[in-house]
LOBAVEX-236042 format. One line per field, with one value per residue (C-alpha): residue number from 1; x, y, z; residue in three letters. Coordinates in Angstrom, 1 decimal, padded with zeros to 4 digits. Layout:
% residues N
pos: c(NUM:...)
xx: c(X:...)
yy: c(Y:...)
zz: c(Z:...)
code: c(ala:...)
//
This chain:
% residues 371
pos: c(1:2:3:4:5:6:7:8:9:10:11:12:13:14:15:16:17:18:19:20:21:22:23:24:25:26:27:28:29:30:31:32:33:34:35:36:37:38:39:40:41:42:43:44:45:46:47:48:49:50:51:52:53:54:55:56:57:58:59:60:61:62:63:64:65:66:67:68:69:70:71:72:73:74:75:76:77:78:79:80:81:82:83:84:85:86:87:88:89:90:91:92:93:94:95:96:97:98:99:100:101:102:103:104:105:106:107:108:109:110:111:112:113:114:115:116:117:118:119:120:121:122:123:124:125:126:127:128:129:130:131:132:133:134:135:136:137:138:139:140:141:142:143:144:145:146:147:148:149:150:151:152:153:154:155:156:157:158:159:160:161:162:163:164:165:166:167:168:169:170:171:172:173:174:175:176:177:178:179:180:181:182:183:184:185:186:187:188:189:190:191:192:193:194:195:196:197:198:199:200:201:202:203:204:205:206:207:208:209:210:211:212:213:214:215:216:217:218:219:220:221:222:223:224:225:226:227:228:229:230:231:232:233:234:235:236:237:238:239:240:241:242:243:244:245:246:247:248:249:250:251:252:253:254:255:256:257:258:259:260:261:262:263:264:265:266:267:268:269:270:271:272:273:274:275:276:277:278:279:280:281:282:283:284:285:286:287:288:289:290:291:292:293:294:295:296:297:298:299:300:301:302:303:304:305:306:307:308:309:310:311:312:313:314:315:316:317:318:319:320:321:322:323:324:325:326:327:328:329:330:331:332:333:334:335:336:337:338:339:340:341:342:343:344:345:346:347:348:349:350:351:352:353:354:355:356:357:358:359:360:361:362:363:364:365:366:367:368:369:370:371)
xx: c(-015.4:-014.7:-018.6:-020.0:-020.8:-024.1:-027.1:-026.6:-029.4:-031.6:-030.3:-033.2:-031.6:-028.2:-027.0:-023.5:-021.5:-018.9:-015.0:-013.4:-009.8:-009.2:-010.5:-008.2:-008.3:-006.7:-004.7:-006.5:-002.8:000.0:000.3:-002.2:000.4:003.1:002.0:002.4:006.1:009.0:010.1:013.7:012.2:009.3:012.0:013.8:010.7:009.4:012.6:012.6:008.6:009.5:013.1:012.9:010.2:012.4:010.7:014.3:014.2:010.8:009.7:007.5:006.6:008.2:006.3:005.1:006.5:002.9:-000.4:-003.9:-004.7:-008.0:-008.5:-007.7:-011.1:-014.6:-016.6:-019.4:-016.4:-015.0:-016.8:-016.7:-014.1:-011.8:-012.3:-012.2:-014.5:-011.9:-010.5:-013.6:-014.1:-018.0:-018.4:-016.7:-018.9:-022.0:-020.2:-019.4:-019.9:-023.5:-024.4:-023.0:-023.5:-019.7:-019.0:-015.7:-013.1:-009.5:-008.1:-004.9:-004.0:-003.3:-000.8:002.4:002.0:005.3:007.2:009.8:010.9:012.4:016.2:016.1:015.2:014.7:012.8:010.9:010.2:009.2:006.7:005.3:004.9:003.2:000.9:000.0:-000.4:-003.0:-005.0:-005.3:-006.6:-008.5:-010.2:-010.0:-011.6:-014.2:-016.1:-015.4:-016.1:-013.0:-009.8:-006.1:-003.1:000.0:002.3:006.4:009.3:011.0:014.5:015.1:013.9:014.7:013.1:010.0:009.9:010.2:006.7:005.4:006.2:004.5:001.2:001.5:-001.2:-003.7:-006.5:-007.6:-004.5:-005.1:-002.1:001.3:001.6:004.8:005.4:007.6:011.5:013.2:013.8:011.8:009.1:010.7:014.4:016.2:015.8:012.7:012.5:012.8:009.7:008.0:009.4:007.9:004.2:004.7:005.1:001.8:-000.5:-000.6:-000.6:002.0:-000.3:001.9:000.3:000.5:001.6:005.4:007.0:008.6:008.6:011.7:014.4:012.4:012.3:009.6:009.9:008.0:010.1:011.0:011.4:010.1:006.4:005.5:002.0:-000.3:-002.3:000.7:001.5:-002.2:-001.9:001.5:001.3:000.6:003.9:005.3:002.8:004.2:007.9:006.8:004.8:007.7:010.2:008.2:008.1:011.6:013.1:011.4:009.6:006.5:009.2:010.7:007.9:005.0:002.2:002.6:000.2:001.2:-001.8:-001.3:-004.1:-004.9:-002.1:-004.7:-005.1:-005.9:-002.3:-002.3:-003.4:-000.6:001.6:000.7:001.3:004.3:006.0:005.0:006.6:009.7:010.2:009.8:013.4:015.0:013.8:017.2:018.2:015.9:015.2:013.2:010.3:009.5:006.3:004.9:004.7:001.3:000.6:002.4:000.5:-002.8:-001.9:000.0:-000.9:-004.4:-005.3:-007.9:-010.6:-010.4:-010.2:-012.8:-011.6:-014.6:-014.3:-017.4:-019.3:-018.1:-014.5:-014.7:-015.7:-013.3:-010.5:-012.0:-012.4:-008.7:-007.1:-009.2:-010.6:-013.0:-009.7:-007.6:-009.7:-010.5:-013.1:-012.1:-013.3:-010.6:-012.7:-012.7:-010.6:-011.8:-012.6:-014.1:-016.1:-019.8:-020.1:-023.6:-021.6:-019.3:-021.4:-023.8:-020.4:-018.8:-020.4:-022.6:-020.5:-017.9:-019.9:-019.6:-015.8:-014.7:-017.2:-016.6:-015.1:-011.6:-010.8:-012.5:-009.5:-006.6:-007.6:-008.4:-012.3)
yy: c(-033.0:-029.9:-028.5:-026.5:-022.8:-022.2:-021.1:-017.6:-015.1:-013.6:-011.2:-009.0:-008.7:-007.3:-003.9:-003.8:-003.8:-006.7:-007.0:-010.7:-009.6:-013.3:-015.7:-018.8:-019.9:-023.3:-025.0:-028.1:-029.5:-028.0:-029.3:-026.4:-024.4:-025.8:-024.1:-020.7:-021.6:-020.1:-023.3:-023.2:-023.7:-025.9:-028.2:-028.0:-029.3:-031.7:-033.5:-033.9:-035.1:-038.2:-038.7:-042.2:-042.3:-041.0:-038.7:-036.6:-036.5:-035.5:-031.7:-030.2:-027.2:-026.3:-028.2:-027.0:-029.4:-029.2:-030.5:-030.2:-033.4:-033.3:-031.1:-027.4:-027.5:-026.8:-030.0:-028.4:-027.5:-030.9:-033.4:-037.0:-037.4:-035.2:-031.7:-028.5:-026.1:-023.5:-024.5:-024.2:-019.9:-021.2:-022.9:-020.1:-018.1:-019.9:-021.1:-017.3:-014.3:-015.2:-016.9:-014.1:-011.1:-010.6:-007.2:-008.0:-011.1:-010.1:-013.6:-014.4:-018.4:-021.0:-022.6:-019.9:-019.1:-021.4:-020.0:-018.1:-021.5:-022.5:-022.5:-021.5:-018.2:-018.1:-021.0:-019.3:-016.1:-018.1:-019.5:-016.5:-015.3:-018.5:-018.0:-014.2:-015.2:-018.2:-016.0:-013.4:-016.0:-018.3:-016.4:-012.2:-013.0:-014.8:-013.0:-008.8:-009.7:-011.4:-009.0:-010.2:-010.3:-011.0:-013.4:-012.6:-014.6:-012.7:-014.6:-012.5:-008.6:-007.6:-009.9:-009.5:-005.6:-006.5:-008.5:-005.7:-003.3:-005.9:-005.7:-002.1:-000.8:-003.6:-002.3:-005.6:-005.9:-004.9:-006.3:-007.6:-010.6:-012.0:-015.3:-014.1:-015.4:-015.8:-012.3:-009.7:-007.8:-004.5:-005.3:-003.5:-006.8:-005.9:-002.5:-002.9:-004.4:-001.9:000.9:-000.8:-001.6:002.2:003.2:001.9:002.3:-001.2:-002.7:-005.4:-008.5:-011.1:-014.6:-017.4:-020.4:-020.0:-020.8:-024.4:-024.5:-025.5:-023.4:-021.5:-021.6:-022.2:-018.6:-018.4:-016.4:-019.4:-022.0:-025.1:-026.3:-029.9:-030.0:-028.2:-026.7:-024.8:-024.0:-021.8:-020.5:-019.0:-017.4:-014.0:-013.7:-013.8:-010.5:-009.2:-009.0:-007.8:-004.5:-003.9:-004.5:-002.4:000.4:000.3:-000.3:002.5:001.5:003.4:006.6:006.0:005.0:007.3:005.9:001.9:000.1:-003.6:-006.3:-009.3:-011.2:-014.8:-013.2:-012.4:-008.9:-009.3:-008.7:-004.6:-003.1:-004.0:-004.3:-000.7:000.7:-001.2:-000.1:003.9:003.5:002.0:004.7:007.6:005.6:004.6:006.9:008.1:004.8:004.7:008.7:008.2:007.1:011.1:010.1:007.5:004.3:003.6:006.3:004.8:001.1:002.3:004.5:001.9:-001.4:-003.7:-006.9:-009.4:-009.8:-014.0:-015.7:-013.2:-014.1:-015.3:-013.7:-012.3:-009.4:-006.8:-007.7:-008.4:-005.2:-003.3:-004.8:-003.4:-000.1:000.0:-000.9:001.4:-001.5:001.3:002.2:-000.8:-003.9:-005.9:-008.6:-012.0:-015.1:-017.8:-019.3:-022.1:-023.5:-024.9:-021.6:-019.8:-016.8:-016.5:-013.1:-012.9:-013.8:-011.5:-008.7:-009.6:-009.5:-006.5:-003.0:-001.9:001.6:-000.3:-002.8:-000.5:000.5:-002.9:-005.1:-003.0:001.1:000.0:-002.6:-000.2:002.4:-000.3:-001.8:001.1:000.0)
zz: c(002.4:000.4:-000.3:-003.1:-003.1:-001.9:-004.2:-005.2:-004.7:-007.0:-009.0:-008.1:-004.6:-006.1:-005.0:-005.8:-009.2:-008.4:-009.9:-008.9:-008.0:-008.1:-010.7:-011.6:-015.3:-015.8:-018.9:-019.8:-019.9:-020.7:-024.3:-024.9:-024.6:-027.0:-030.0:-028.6:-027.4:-029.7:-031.9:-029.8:-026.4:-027.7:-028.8:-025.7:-024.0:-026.6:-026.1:-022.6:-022.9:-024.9:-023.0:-020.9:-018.6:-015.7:-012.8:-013.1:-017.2:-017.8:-018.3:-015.8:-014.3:-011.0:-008.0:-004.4:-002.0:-000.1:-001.5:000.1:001.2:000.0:-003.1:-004.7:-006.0:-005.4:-005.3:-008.3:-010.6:-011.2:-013.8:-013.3:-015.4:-013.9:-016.4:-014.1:-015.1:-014.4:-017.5:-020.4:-020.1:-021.5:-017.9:-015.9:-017.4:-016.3:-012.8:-011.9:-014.6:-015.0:-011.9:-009.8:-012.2:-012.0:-014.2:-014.7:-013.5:-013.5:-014.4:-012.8:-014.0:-011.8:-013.8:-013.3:-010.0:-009.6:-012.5:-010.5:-008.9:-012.7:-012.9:-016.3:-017.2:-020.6:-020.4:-017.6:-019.4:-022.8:-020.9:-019.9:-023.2:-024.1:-021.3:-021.8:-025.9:-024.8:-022.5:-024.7:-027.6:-025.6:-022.6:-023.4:-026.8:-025.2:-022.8:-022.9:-018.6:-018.5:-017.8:-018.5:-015.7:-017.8:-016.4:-016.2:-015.1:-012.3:-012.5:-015.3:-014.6:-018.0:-020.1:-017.5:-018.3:-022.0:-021.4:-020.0:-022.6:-024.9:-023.2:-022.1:-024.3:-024.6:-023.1:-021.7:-019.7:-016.3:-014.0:-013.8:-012.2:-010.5:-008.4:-006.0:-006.0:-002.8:-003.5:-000.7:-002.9:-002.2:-003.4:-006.5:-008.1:-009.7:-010.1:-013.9:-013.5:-011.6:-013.9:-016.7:-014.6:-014.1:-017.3:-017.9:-015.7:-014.5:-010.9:-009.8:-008.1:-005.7:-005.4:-003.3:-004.9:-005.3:-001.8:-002.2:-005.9:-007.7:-006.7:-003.9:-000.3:001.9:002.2:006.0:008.2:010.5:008.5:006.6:008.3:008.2:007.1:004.5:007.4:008.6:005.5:004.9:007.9:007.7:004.6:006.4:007.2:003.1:002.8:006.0:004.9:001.6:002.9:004.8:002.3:-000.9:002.3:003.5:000.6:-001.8:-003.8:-003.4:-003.4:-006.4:-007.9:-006.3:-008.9:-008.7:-006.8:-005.4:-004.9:-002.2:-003.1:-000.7:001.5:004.4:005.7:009.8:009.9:008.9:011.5:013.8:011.5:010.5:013.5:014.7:011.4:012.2:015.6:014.6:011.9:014.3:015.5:012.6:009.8:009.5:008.1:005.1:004.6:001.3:003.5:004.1:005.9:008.3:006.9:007.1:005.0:002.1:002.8:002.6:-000.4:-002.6:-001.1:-002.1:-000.5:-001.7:000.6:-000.2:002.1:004.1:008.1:010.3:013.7:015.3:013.3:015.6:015.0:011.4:011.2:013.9:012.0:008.7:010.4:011.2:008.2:006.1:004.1:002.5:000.6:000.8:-000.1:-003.4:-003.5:-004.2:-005.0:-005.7:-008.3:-008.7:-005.3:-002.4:000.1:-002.8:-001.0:-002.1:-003.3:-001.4:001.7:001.6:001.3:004.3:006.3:005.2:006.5:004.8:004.5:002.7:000.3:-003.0:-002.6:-001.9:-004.5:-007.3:-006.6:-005.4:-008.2:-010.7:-009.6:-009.4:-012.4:-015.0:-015.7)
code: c(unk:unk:unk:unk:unk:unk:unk:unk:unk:unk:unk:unk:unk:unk:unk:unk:unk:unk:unk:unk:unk:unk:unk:unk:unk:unk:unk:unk:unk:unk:unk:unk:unk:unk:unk:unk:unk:unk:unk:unk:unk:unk:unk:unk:unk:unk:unk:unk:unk:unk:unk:unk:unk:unk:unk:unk:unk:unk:unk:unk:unk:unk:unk:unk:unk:unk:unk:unk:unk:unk:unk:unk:unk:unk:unk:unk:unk:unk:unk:unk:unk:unk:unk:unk:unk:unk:unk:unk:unk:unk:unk:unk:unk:unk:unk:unk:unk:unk:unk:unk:unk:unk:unk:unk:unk:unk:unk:unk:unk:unk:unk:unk:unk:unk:unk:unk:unk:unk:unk:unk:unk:unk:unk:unk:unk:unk:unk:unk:unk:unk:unk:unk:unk:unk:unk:unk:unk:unk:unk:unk:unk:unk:unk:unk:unk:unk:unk:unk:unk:unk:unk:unk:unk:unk:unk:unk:unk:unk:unk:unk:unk:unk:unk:unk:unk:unk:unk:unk:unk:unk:unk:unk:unk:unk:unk:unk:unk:unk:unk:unk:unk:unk:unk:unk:unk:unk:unk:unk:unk:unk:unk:unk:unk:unk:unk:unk:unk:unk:unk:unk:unk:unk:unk:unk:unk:unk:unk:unk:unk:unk:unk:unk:unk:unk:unk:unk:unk:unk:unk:unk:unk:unk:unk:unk:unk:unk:unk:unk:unk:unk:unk:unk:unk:unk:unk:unk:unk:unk:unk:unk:unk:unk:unk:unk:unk:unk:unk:unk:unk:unk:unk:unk:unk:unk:unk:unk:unk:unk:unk:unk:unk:unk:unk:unk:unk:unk:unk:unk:unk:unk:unk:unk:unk:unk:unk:unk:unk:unk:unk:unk:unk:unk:unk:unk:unk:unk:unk:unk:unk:unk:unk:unk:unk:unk:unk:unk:unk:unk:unk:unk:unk:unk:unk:unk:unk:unk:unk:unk:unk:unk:unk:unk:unk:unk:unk:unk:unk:unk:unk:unk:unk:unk:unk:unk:unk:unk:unk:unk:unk:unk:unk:unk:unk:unk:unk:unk:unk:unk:unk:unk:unk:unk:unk:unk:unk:unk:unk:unk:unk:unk:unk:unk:unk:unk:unk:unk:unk:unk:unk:unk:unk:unk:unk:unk:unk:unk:unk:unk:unk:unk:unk)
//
């Protein structure tokens, strides 16, 4: 049984400014969103909606082909009669702002995360739009706490910079974020998007969520797993490829300001991969010469991982792993509000070292994130 967060503690006992990296805000359903669809693509959808009854007819957003078999949610989020609290900003505000003192919750959805799985790009981008206009109404206005990722489409790269350009100067926009395509991260694909992030200021964030939705892959390195376990536990290896791929490919080169956030991606995996990635360059840097220095230099300059979900070896090597990837410089906290292995704040903080508490609650989001 999935159990609820555990009692925060007193506020009097706070030492650290906090900034959720991670904080899911939910559509009630997604007729919500139909009156901030364009007319032409609302009609598209209203159509298929009262079509016959048919699974293959219907609209719907773009599906993973895995499903936790018991829930997504914490159990204390969920009323009786089925409402996430993720989806009411007045509850998320009790559930986390308040409860936890959160300065500021960078609000990434939980509805688009599968968008780049949708054959249809303009549909796909609409969408988007819808999504960014609801957020901004519904949640930004709410709560000056509450911080705004703008969703784009990546099947279309222009269209997704155009969204960008939209948003480029709202002050409460604080990230771009992308479900990744069966496209590596660091492919020419979407450098118009990056150009545009660029332009502005504004960090790209890569979320779980989109491997086997619609149109996508599994996107694991191997191949397709059979169960959701494998599923979790494999992710590592999507944010693998992509640090090498933004790295090799040059990204970070031709764009020398952009930042890139893998957030519920893990982070165990740097340190090895760090160094594997420096040695192999000291061979092979004659095959991408734009990367003018060791690798790892450009990861722990460009690359931020969320610290959700917070790995639970022993306290000596939670922290020897921390010491080695430079967490002090590389590390957002997270929460995943309001899913399942949500991270208690308080938690976290007891883990980390005490050295690297303030730059990872609140100092290295504060710099990503313009606050």
């Amino acid at each position: 049984m999935i159990q609820p967060a555990q009692p925060a503690e007193e506020k009097a006992e706070k030492k650290y400014n906090l900034i959720d990296a991670d904080v899911h805000h939910i559509l009630p359903g997604f007729s919500t969103l139909m009156p901030y669809i364009e007319p032409s693509l609302r009609r598209r959808i209203e159509l298929a909606s009262n079509a016959r009854a048919e699974a293959r007819n219907n609209f719907q957003m773009p599906r993973r082909a895995y499903f936790n078999p018991l829930s997504t949610a914490r159990v204390d989020t969920m009323d009786e009669d089925g409402t996430n609290h993720a989806s009411i900003p007045q509850r998320v505000k009790e559930d986390l702002l308040d409860r936890y003192d959160i300065t500021y919750a960078i609000l990434m959805g939980n509805d688009l995360t599968t968008l780049s799985g949708m054959p249809d790009p303009d549909l796909a981008a609409g969408i988007a739009r819808a999504y960014n206009d609801w957020t901004d109404k519904e949640w930004i206005s709410y709560d000056s706490r509450f911080k705004h990722s703008i969703w784009v489409a990546p099947q279309d790269p222009i269209q997704a910079a155009a969204e960008v350009e939209r948003w480029g100067d709202d002050p409460n926009v604080v990230q771009v974020a992308i479900g990744q395509m069966d496209i590596l991260a660091g492919k020419k694909h979407y450098w118009p998007i990056y150009e545009a992030a660029a332009k502005y200021n504004l960090p790209v964030g890569f979320h779980v969520g989109a491997e086997s939705a619609g149109n996508n892959s599994h996107q694991l390195a191997v191949g397709a797993p059979t169960h959701y376990i494998e599923l979790q536990t494999g992710l590592i290896s999507i944010g693998i490829q992509n640090t090498i791929s933004l790295v090799c490919e040059g990204v970070f080169s031709q764009f020398p300001t952009l930042k890139v956030g893998l957030l519920e991606y893990g982070w165990t995996w740097l340190p090895g991969l760090m160094w594997r990635l420096d040695r192999e360059w000291l061979s092979f840097r004659t095959e991408v010469p734009w990367v003018t220095k060791p690798p790892s230099e450009y990861i722990k300059e460009h690359i931020r991982v969320g610290s959700q979900p917070l790995e639970a070896p022993s306290q000596q090597h939670l922290h020897q792993t921390l010491e080695m990837m430079s967490a002090e410089k590389m590390m957002l906290f997270a929460t995943d509000y309001p899913h399942w292995d949500f991270d208690d704040p308080n938690y976290v903080m007891r883990k980390l070292p005490e050295h690297m508490r303030k730059a990872i609650a609140y100092e290295n989001a504060r710099e990503l994130y313009g606050l």
